[in-house]
C-alpha positions in Angstrom: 0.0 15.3 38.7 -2.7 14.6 36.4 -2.3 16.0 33.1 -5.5 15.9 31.0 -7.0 18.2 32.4 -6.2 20.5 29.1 -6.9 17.9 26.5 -9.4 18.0 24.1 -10.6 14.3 24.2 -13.7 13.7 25.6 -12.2 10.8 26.7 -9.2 11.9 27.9 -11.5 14.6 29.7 -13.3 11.8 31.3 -10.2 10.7 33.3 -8.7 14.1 34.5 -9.8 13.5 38.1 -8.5 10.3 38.3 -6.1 10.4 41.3 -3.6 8.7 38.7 -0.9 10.8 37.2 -2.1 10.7 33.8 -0.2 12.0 30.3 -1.5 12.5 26.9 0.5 10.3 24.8 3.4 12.9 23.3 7.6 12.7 23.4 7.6 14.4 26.6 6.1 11.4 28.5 8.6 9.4 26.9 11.5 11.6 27.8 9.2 11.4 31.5 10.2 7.5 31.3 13.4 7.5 30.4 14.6 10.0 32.9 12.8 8.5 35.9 14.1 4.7 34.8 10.0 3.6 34.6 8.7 1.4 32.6 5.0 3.2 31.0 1.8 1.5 31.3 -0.4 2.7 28.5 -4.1 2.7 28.9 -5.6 3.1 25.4 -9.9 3.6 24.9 -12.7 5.5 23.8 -15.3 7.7 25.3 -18.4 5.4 24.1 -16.3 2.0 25.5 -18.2 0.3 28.0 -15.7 -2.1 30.1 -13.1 1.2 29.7 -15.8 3.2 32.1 -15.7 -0.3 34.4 -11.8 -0.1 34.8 -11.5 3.4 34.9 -14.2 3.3 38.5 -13.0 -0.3 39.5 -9.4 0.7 39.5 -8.2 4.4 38.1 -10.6 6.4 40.4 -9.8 4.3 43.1 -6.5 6.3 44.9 -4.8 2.7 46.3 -4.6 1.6 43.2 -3.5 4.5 41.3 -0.8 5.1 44.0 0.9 1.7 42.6 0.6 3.1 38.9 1.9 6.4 40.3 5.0 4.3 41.8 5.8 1.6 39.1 4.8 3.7 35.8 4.5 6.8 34.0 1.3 6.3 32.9 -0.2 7.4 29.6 -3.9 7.7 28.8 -4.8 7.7 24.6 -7.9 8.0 23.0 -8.1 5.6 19.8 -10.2 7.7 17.8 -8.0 10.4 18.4 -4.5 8.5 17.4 -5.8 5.4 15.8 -1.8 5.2 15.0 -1.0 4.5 18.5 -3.5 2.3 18.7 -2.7 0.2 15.7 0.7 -0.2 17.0 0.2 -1.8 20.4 -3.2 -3.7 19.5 -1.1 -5.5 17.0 1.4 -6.0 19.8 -1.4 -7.3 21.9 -2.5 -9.7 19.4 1.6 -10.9 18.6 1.2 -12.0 22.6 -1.7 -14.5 21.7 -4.7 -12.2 23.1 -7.8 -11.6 21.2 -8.1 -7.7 22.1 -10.6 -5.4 22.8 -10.6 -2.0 24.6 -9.6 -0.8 27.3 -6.2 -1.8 25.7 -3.6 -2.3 28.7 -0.2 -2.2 27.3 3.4 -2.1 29.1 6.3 -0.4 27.8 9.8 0.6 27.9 10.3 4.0 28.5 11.3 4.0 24.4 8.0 2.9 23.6 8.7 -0.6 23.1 6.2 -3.2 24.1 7.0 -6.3 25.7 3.6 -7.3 27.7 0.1 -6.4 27.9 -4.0 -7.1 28.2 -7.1 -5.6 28.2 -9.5 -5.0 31.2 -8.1 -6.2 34.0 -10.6 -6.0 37.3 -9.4 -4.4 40.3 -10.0 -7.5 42.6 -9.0 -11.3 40.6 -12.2 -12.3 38.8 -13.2 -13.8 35.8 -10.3 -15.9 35.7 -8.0 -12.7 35.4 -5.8 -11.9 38.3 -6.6 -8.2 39.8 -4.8 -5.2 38.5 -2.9 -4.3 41.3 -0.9 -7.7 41.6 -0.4 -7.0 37.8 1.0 -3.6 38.1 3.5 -5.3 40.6 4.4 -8.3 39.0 5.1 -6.7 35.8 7.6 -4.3 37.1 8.9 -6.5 39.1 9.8 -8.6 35.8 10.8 -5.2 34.1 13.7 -4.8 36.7 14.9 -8.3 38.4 14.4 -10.0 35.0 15.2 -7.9 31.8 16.4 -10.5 29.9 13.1 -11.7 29.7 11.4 -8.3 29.0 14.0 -7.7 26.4 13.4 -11.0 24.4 9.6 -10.5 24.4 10.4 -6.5 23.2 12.5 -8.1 20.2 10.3 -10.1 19.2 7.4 -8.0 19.2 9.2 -5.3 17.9 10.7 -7.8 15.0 6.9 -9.2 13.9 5.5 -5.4 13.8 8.5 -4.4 11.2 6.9 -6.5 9.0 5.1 -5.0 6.3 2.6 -7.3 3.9 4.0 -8.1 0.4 1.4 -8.7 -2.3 2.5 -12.4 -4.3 2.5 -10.2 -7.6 -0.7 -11.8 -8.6 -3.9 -10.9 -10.4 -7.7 -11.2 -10.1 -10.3 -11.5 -12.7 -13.8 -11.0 -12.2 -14.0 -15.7 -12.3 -11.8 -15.3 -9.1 -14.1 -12.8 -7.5 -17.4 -14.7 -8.1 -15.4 -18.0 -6.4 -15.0 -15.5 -3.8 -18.2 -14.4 -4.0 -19.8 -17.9 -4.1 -17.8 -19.2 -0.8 -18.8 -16.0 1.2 -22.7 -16.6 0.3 -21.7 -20.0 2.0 -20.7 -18.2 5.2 -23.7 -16.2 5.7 -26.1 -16.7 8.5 -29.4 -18.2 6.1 -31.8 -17.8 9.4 -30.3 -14.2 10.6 -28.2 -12.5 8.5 -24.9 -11.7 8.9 -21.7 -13.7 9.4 -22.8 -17.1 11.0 -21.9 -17.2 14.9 -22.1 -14.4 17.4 -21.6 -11.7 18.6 -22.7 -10.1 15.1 -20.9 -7.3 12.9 -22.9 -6.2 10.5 -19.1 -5.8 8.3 -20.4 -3.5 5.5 -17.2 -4.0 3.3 -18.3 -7.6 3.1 -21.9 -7.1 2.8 -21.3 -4.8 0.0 -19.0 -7.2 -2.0 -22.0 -9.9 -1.5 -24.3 -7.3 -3.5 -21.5 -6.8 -5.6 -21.0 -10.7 -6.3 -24.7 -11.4 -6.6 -25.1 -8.3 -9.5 -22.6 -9.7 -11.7 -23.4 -12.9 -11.3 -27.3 -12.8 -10.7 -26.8 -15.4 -7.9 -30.1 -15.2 -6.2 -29.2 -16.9 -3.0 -26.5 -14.2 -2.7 -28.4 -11.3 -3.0 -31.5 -12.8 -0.9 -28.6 -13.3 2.1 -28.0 -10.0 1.2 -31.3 -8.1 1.8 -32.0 -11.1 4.5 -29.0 -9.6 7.0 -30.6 -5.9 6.1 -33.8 -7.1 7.3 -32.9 -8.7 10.2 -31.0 -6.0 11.4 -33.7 -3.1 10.5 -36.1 -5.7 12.8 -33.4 -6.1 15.6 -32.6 -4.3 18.4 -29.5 -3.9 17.0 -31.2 -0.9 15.6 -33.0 2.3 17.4 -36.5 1.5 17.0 -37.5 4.8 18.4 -34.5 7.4 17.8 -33.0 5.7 14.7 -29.7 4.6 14.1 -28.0 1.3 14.5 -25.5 0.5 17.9 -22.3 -0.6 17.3 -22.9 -4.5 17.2 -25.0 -7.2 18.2 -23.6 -9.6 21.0 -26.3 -12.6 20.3 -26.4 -14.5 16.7 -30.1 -12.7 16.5 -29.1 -9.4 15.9 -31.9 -8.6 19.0 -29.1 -7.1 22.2 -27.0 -4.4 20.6 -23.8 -3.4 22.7 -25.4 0.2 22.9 -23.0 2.6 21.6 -23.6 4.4 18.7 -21.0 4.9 16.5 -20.6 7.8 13.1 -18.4 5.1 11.0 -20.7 2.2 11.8 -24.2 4.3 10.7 -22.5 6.4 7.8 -21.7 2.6 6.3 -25.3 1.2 7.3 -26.7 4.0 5.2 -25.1 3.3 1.8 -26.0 -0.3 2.4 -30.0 0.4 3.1 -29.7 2.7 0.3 -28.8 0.1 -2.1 -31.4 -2.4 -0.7 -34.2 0.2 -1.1 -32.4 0.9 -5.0 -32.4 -3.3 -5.1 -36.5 -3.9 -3.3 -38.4 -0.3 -2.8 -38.9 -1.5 0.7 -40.5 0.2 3.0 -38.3 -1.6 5.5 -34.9 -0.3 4.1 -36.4 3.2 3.7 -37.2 3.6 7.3 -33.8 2.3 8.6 -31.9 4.8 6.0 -34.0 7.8 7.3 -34.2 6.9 10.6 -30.0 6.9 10.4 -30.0 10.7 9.1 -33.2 12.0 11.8 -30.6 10.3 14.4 -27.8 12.3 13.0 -29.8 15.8 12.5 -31.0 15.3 16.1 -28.2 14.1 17.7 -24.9 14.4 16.0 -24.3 17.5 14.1 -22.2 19.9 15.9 -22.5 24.1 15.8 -20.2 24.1 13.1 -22.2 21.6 11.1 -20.0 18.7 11.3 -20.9 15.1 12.3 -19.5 14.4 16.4 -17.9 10.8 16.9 -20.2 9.0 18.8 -22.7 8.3 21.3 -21.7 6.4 24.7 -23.8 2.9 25.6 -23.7 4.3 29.5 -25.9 6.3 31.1 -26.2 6.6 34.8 -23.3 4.2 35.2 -25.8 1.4 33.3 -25.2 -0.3 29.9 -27.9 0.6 27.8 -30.1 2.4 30.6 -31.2 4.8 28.4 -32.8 2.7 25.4 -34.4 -0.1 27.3 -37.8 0.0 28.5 -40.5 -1.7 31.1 -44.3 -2.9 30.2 -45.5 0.0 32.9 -43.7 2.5 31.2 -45.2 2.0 28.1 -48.3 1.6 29.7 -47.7 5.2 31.4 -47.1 7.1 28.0 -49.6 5.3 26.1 -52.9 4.3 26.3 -53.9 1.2 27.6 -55.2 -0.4 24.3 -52.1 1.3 22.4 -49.7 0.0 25.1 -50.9 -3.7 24.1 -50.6 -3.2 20.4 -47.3 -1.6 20.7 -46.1 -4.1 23.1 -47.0 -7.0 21.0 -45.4 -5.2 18.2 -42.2 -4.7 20.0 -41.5 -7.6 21.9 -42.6 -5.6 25.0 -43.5 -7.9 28.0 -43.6 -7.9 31.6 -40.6 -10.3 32.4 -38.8 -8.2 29.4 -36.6 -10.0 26.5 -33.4 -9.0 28.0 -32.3 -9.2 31.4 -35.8 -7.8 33.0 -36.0 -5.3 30.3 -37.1 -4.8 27.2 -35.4 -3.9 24.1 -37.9 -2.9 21.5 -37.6 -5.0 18.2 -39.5 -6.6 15.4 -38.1 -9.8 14.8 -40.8 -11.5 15.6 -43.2 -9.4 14.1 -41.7 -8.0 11.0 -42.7 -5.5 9.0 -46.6 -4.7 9.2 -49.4 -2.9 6.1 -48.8 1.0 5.9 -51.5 2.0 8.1 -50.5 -0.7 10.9 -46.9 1.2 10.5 -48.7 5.0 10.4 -50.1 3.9 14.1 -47.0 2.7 15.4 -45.3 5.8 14.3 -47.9 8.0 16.5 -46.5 5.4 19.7 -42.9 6.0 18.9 -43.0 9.5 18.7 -44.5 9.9 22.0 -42.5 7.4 23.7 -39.5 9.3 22.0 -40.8 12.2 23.7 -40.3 10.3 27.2 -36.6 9.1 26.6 -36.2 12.7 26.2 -36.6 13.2 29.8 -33.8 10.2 30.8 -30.9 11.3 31.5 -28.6 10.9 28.5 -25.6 8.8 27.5 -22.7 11.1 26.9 -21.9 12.3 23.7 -18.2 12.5 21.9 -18.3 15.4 20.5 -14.9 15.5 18.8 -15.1 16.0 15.1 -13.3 12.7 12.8 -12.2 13.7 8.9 -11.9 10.1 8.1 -15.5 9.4 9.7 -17.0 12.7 8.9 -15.9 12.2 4.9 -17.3 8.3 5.5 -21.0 10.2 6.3 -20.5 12.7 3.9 -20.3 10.3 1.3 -23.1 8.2 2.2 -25.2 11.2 2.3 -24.6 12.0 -1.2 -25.0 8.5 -2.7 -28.5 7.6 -0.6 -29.9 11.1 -1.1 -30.6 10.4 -5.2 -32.2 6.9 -4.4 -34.5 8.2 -1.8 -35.1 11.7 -3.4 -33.5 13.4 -0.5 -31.8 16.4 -1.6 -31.2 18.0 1.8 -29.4 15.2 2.2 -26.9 16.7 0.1 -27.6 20.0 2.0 -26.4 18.5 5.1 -23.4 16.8 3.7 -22.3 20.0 1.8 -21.9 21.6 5.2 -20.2 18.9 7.1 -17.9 18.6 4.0 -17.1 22.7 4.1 -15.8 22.7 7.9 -13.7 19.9 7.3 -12.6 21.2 4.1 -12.2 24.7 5.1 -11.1 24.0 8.9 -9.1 21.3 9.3 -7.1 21.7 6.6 -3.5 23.5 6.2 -2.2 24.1 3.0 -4.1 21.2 2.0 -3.3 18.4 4.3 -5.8 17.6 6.5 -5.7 17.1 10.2 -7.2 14.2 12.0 -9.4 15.3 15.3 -11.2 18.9 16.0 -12.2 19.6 19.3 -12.9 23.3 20.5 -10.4 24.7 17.9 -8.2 22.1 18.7 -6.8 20.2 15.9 -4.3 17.0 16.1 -2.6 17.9 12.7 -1.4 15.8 10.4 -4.1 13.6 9.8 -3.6 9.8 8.6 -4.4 8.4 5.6 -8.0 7.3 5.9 -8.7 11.1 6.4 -7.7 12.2 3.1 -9.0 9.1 1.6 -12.5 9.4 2.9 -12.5 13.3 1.9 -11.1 12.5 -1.3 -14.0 9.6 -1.8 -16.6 12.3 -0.5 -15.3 15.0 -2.7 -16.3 13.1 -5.7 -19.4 12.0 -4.7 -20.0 15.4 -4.4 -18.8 16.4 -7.9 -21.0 13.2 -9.1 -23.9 15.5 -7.7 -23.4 19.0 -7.8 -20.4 19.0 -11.1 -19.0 21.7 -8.8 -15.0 22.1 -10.1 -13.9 22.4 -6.5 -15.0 19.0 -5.3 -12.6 17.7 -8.1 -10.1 20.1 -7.5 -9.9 19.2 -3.4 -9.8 15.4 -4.9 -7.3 15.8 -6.9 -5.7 17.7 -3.7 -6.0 14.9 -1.1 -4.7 12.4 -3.6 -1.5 14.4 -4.3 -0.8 14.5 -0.7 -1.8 10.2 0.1 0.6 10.2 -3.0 3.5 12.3 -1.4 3.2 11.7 2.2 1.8 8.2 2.8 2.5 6.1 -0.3 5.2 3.8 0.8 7.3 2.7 -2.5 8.5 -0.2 -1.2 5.2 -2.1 -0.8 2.6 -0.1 -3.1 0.9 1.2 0.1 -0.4 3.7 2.5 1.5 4.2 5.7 -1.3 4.9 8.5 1.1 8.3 9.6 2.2 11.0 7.4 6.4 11.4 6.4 6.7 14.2 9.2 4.4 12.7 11.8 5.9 12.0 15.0 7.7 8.7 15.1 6.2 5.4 16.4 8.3 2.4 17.1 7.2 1.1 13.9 5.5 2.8 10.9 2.1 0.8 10.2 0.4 0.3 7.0 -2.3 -1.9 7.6 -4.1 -3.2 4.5 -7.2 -4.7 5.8 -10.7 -3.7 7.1 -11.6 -3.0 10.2 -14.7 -1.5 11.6 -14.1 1.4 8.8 -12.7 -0.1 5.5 -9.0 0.3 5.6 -7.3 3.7 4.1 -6.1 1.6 1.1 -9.2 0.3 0.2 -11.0 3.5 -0.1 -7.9 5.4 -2.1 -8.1 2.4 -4.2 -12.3 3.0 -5.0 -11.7 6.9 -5.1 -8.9 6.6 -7.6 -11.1 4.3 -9.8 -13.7 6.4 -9.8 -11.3 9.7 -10.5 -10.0 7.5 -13.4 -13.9 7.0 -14.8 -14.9 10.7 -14.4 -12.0 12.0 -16.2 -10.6 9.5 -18.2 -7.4 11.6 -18.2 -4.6 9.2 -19.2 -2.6 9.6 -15.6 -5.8 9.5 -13.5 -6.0 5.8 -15.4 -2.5 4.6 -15.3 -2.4 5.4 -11.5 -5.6 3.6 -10.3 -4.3 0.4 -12.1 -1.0 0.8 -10.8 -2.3 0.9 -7.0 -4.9 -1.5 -7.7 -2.9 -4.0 -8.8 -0.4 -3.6 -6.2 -3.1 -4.0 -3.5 -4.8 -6.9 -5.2 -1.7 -8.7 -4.9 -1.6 -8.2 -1.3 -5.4 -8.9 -0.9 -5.8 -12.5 -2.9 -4.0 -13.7 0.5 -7.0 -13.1 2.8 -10.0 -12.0 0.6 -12.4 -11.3 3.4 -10.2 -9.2 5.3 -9.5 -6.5 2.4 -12.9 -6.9 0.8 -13.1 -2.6 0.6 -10.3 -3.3 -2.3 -12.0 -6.3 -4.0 -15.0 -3.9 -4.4 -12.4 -1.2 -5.8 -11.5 -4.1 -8.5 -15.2 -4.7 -9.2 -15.1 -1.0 -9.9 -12.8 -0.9 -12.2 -13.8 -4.4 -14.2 -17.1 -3.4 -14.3 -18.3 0.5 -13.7 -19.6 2.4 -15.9 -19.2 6.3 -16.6 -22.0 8.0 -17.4 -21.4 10.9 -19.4 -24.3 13.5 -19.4 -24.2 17.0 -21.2 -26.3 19.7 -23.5 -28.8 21.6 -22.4 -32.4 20.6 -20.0 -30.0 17.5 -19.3 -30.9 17.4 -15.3 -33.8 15.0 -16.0 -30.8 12.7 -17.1 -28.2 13.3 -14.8 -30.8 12.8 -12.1 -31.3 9.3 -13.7 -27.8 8.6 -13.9 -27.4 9.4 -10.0 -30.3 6.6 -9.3 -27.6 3.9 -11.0 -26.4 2.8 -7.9 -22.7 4.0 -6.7 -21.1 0.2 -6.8 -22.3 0.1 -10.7 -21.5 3.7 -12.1 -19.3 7.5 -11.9 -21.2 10.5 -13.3 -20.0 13.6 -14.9 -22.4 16.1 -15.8 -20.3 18.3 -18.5 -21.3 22.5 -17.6 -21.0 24.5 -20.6 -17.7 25.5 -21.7 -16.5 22.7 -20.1 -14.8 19.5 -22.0 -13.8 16.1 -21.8 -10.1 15.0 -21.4 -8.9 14.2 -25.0 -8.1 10.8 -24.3 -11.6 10.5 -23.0 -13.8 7.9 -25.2 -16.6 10.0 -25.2 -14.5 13.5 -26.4 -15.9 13.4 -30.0 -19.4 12.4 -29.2 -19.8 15.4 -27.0 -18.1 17.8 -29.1 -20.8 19.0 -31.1 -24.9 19.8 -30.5 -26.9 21.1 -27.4 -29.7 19.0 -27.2 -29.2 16.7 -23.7 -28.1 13.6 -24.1 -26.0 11.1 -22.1 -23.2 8.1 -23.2 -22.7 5.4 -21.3 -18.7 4.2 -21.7 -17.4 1.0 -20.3 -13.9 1.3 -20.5 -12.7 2.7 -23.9 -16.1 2.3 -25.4 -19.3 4.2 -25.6 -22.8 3.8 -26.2 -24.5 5.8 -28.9 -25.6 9.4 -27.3 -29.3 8.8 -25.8 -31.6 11.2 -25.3 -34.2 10.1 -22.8 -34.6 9.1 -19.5 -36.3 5.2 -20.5 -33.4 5.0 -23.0 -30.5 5.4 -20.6 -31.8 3.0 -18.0 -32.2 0.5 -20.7 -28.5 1.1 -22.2 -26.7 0.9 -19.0 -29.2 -2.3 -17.6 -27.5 -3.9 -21.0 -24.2 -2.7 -20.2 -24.1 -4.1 -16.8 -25.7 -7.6 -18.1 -23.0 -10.5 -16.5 -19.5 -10.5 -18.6 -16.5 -12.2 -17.8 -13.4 -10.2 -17.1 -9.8 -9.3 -17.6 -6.8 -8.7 -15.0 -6.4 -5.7 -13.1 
């Protein structure tokens, strides 16, 4: 019997006809296993994964096959997004065997959980050099029973490798060993495209922010040109939705021009801080358009009747990668006019033997940017060819709402919407932030997925991270006392339920979670920045806005535990480094008195990586062991100070003034240990 036909997964939905007798992932499956003696084949995806919809119609809609997996297994179907835990676990299993990995993750099992073999897609018939899914259904559990000392071996010493937990070498960083960083990633990036050199292309935000970080602080100009270079050549590629907006989930050339076509919240929540900071860094028009063109995609598209952000948008439509996005010369020719058609088809890389397998993916990269009134035209094209996508039929949409990636747009909002002048922005974050808040949430831990009314509670750790991280950039904005108060919240509970003593870090899982065979706590950076990482950067900034003696001594105490773990592998953890640059460097901007919005508003435009802003209401006051506390005690004219560390500017009193203090206060210094 299939059993998901109740679950709240989109994905999982997407598989409840499947002749195969399906399980959510859960303890009674497991108990399933263990009473009928079968070894569990676990099938782990998403509902935007391409090559999981090929499986799933080569071999799990096919009845032959799943009357095997019916035989040999109990079979368990998981969504990633919705139990990134379970994922973790057996990807890292995956990768102990010597296999690269990739989704649809195909995992075997003993009926405790325990992996011992495993791949990804396998086709239904032997192709590709792979040997076809039904001879591996029946070779493995042949193995499993006429050979378990060989299945038992492989399960110890998986088992044994994913105990391990990271130990940091108890050393420090200063801000010398992050510009060597600094200086040997600038050597890694792509000088013609962008990006890391090779393909297929990421556009790894965590690194490309560190880059700006590294070229700030050091006013390395070939650094912060490689910077704005891989912005530019993404915001030209077809990496990016030239007509909807939005950016798909990679690129699979070195060019950044064929995207792999999903759209993904985490990847275009990043993406958005980033073009923010290039606008703050150039006033491109370039950088503006691909930030705005991110939130019209996500007004349009993504924001659910409660007002939450939904997961994702599927690269399939009509059983066709990218089907809906590409385009042919006649079809522009149709929705245009014929002397428009040519311009916008020598614009975009439109032509009659297409750029991509007979298609066409629209893109700039030959073209590049164009004058404003060349750009006004175009706009006119896209809007009416917009109009005709319309009328495709549409790639699916996961509609399940993520805390961790819903607090990872929230943010974003908040910190582009003062560099472009958006405050709607903030509008729309404030509403995703109160359902998450508000719904999700019991007695102040968060759950992880929303569906329907359907919540997998208790949420991991990058959930209350994220929120926490959006919670203040929300009291940078509005000085609302809830924001800090839900902050203060989220990190009381990472603190209690997923600080592991031992090592200094967060466990993925909550204490009363249910059990996996092993307890992860990843440390590095993913395709979200690791749940470490962003605790590390929210407790920082806590620490600035408050100055409150505990908020400090905490941040340093994590920070230096996860430094030590990070100087190992630099590139993999770069969401901490950038925490560390942070705390060496940031500055807290202090604004108060009376008429002071004209300087808070300035003290938002200081880009996020450089400052943290309080905006002191009346009646309120500073933490006594704040630097600022007897500079702020007396007068109600506006003014703002501008403290690095335990040392503050004089009070200033105009907008020119502030810019100037904190553009001197940010001028390259050398550092101390975290």
């Amino acid at each position: 019997m299939n059993r998901l036909k109740d679950a709240s997964s989109p994905y999982l939905l997407q598989h409840r006809d499947n002749p195969v007798h399906w399980w959510e992932w859960g303890p009674e499956a497991l108990a399933e296993a263990k009473r009928q003696g079968k070894p569990i084949l676990i099938s782990i995806g998403y509902a935007a994964c391409h090559w999981c919809h090929v499986m799933a119609h080569e071999s799990f809609e096919d009845a032959g096959v799943a009357e095997v997996m019916n035989e040999l297994y109990v079979n368990i179907k998981v969504d990633r997004e919705e139990r990134p835990d379970v994922d973790h676990v057996y990807m890292s299993a995956l990768h102990l065997l010597g296999e690269p990995g990739g989704w649809p993750l195909t995992m075997f099992l003993t009926p405790e959980g325990e992996p011992f073999w495993g791949g990804t897609y396998f086709p239904k018939e032997p192709r590709f050099g792979r040997p076809g899914f039904v001879q591996v259904l029946r070779e493995i559990n042949r193995l499993y029973h006429a050979e378990p000392e060989r299945v038992s071996k492989n399960r110890d010493a998986i088992k044994q490798h994913l105990a391990k937990v990271e130990v940091g070498d108890g050393g420090v960083l200063v801000l010398a060993d992050l510009d060597r960083m600094g200086l040997r990633l600038t050597e890694l990036i792509d000088t013609e495209h962008g990006g890391l050199q090779g393909a297929p292309k990421f556009p790894n935000p965590p690194i490309l922010e560190y880059l700006l970080r590294y070229a700030g602080r050091s006013n390395d100009g070939a650094a912060r040109h490689r910077f704005l270079l891989t912005l530019e050549r993404m915001a030209l590629g077809g990496i990016q939705d030239h007509l909807g907006g939005g950016f798909a989930r990679y690129s699979v050339d070195e060019r950044w021009l064929v995207p792999h076509f999903e759209k993904m919240l985490y990847d275009n929540a990043q993406l958005l801080e980033l073009y923010a900071l290039g606008f703050a860094e150039t006033g491109r028009p370039l950088f503006r358009q691909a930030a705005e063109g991110i939130v019209t995609w996500l007004e349009r598209e993504m924001v659910t009747p409660e007002g939450a952000f939904a997961s994702s948008l599927d690269a399939d439509s009509e059983g066709e990668e990218g089907r809906f996005y590409v385009w042919s010369l006649p079809e522009i020719r149709e929705t245009l006019s014929e002397e428009d058609a040519a311009f916008f088809a020598k614009v975009y890389d439109i032509t009659e033997a297409g750029n991509f397998e007979g298609h066409n993916i629209p893109n700039r990269l030959i073209s590049g940017e164009a004058p404003p009134a060349v750009e006004e035209r175009i706009a006119a094209m896209r809007t009416k060819l917009l109009e005709r996508r319309e009328a495709r039929v549409r790639p699916g949409l996961d509609d399940k709402v993520l805390a961790d990636w819903n607090g990872l747009m929230i943010g974003a909002l908040v910190r582009a919407a003062p560099l472009f002048d958006r405050p709607d922005w903030v509008v729309l974050a404030q509403r995703a932030y109160r359902f998450v808040a508000e719904s999700m949430s019991r007695s102040g831990q968060l759950g992880h997925s929303w569906r329907g009314g359907s919540l997998i509670f208790p949420g991991f750790a990058l959930d209350h991270a994220a929120m926490m991280r959006a919670a203040l950039a929300l009291f940078e904005v509005t000085s609302e006392a809830s924001y800090l108060r839900d902050a203060q919240t989220w990190r009381d509970v990472l603190l209690n339920e997923f600080m592991m003593e031992e090592t200094g870090c967060l466990a993925m899982t909550a204490q009363g979670a249910d059990p996996l065979v092993v307890r992860p706590q990843p440390t590095y950076d993913e395709a979200v920045p690791n749940a470490n990482g962003v605790f590390a950067e929210a407790l920082v900034r806590l620490a600035q806005i408050t100055e409150a003696a505990d908020d400090i001594e905490r941040a340093r105490d994590v920070l230096s535990r996860l430094v030590s773990m990070a100087r190992a592998s630099p590139l993999g953890h770069t969401s901490i480094l950038n925490a560390l640059d942070l705390h060496l460097r940031g500055l807290s901007i202090v604004v108060t008195g009376n008429n002071a919005e004209a300087l808070h508003e300035t003290a938002l435009q200081i880009p996020y990586p450089d400052r943290s802003v309080r905006l002191l209401r009346e009646g309120e006051a500073l933490d006594d062991n704040h630097p600022a506390k007897a500079l702020t005690a007396s007068g109600a004219d506006a003014q703002a100070l501008v403290c690095a560390g335990q040392r503050c500017s004089l009070p200033v009193k105009d907008t020119e003034g502030l810019k100037a203090q904190i553009r001197k206060m940010l001028a390259p210094q050398s550092g101390s240990p975290a």
